[in-house]
C-alpha positions as CSV (number, residue, x, y, z in Angstrom):
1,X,144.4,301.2,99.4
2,X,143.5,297.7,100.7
3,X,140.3,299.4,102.7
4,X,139.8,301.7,100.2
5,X,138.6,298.2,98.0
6,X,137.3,296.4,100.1
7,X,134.5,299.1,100.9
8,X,133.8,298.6,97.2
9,X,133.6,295.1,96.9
10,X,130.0,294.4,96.6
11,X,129.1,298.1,96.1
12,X,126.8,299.6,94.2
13,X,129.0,302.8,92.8
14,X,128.0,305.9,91.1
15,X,130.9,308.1,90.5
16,X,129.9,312.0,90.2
17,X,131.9,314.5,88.9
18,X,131.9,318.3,86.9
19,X,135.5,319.7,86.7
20,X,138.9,318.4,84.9
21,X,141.0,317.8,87.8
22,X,138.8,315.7,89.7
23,X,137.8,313.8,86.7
24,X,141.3,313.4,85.8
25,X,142.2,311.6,89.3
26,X,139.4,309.5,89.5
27,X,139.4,308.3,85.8
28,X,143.0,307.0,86.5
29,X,142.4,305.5,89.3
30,X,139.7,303.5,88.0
31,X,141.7,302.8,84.8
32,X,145.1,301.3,86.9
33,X,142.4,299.4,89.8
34,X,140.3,297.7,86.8
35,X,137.3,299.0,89.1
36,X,133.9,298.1,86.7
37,X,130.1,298.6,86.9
38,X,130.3,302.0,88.5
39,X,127.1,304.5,87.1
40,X,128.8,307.9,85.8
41,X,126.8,310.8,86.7
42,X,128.9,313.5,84.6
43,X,128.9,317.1,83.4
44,X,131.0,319.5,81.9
45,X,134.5,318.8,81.2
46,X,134.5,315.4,83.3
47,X,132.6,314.0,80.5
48,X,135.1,313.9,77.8
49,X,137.8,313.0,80.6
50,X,136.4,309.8,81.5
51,X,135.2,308.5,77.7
52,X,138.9,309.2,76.5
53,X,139.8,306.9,79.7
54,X,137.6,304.5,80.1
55,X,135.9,304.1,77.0
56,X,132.8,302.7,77.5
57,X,131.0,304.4,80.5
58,X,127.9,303.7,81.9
59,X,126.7,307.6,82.6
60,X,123.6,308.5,83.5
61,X,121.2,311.8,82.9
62,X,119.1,311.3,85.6
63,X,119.8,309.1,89.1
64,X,118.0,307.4,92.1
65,X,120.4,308.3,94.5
66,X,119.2,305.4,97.3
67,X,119.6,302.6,94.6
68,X,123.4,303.4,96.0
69,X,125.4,302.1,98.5
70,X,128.4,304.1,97.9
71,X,129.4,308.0,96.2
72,X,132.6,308.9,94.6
73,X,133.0,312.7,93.5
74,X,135.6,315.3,92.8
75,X,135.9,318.2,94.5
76,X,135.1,321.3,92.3
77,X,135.5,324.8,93.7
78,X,132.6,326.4,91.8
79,X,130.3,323.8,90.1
80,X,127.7,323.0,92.4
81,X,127.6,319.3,90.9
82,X,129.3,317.6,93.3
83,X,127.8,319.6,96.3
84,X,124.0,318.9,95.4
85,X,125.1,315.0,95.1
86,X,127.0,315.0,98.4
87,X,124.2,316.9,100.2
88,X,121.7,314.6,98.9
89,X,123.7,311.5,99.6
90,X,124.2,312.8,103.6
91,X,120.3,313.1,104.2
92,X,120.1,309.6,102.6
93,X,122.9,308.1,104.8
94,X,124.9,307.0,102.1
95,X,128.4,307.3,102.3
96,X,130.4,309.7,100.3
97,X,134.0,309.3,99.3
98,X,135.5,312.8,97.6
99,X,139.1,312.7,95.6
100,X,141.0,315.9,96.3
101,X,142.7,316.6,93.1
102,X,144.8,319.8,94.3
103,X,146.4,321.5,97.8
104,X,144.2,324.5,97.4
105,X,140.7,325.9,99.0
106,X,140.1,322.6,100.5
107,X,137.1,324.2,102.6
108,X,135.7,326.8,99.8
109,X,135.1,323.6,97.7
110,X,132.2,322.3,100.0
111,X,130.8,325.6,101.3
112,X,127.5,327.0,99.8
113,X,125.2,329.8,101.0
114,X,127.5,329.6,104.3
115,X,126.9,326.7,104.8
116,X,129.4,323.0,104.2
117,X,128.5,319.8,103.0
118,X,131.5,317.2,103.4
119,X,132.1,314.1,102.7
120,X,132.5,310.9,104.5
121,X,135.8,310.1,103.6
122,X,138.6,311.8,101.4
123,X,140.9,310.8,98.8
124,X,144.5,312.3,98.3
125,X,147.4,311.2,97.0
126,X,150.6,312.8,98.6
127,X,151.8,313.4,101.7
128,X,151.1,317.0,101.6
129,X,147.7,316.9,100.6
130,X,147.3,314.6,104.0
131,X,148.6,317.1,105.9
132,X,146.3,319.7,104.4
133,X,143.2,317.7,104.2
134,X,143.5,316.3,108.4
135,X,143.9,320.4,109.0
136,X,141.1,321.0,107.8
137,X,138.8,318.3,108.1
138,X,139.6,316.5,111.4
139,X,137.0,314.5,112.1
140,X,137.0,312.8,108.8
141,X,138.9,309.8,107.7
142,X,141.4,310.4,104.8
143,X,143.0,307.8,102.7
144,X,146.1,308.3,101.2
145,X,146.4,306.6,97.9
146,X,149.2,306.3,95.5
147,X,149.5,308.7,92.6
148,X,147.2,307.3,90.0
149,X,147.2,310.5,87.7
150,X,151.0,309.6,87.6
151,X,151.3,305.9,87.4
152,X,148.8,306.6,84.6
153,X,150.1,308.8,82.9
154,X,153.6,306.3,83.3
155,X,151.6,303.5,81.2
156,X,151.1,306.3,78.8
157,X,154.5,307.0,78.3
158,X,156.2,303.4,78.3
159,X,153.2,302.3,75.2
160,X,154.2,305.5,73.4
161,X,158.0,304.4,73.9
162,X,157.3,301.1,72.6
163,X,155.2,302.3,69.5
164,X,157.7,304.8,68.8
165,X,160.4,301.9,69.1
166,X,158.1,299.4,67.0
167,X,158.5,302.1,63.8
């Protein structure tokens, strides 16, 4: 996790994302690290994900993608969202960082008209999703992260207990 913030520090971050589950990991993770002054470039059900997290969001209709030096997206299997920015981002040279949010069609997820557009670097957060993700993608780096979704999910849960303890 350590590298995984220092190749942020500095950075000029836009996180892109389309489907719930990616959405869902990397709105928790930013809500537990404190991470701010990422641009949001959002659609579909992301959307609502990451206002109900994070509240105030700096998301963006339309980007520059050079004004970056990093990329953050999700991984969705049939939303092309994520694929147009990661494609982009490669001919640019700007590195791409994608959260795996599942253990399931890791490969379908960045092919297109036959043809695969991966990331830079991946994001899991077990064990098993390692394993899956250095399977299938071996020349890339993966991190292994703790479980944000769950340790957010934990805050959740102890607040609630004490609100429900405060009444």
């Amino acid at each position: 996790m350590v590298r995984l913030k220092n190749k942020l520090k500095n950075k000029k971050v836009l996180v892109a994302c389309c489907d719930a589950g990616g959405a869902d990991v990397i709105s928790s993770w930013l809500f537990i690290s404190k991470f701010k002054g990422f641009d949001f470039y959002l659609i579909g059900p992301s959307v609502k994900i990451f206002q109900s997290k994070l509240k105030k969001i700096n998301r963006k209709k339309k980007i520059i993608l050079k004004k970056y030096d990093l990329i953050i997206t999700g991984s969705s299997l049939k939303s092309s969202h994520e694929i147009n920015i990661i494609r982009k981002a490669n001919k640019l040279n700007i590195p791409v960082i994608t959260f795996m949010d599942h253990w399931v069609n890791y490969k379908k997820r960045f092919l297109r008209r036959k043809k695969y557009f991966l990331p830079d670097n991946f994001v899991v957060m077990d064990i098993c999703a390692k394993k899956i993700a250095q399977k299938n993608f071996i020349n890339k780096k993966i991190y292994l992260i703790e479980n944000f979704r769950k340790k957010y999910f934990d805050l959740l849960y102890k607040n609630y207990k004490k609100l429900v303890k405060k009444n």
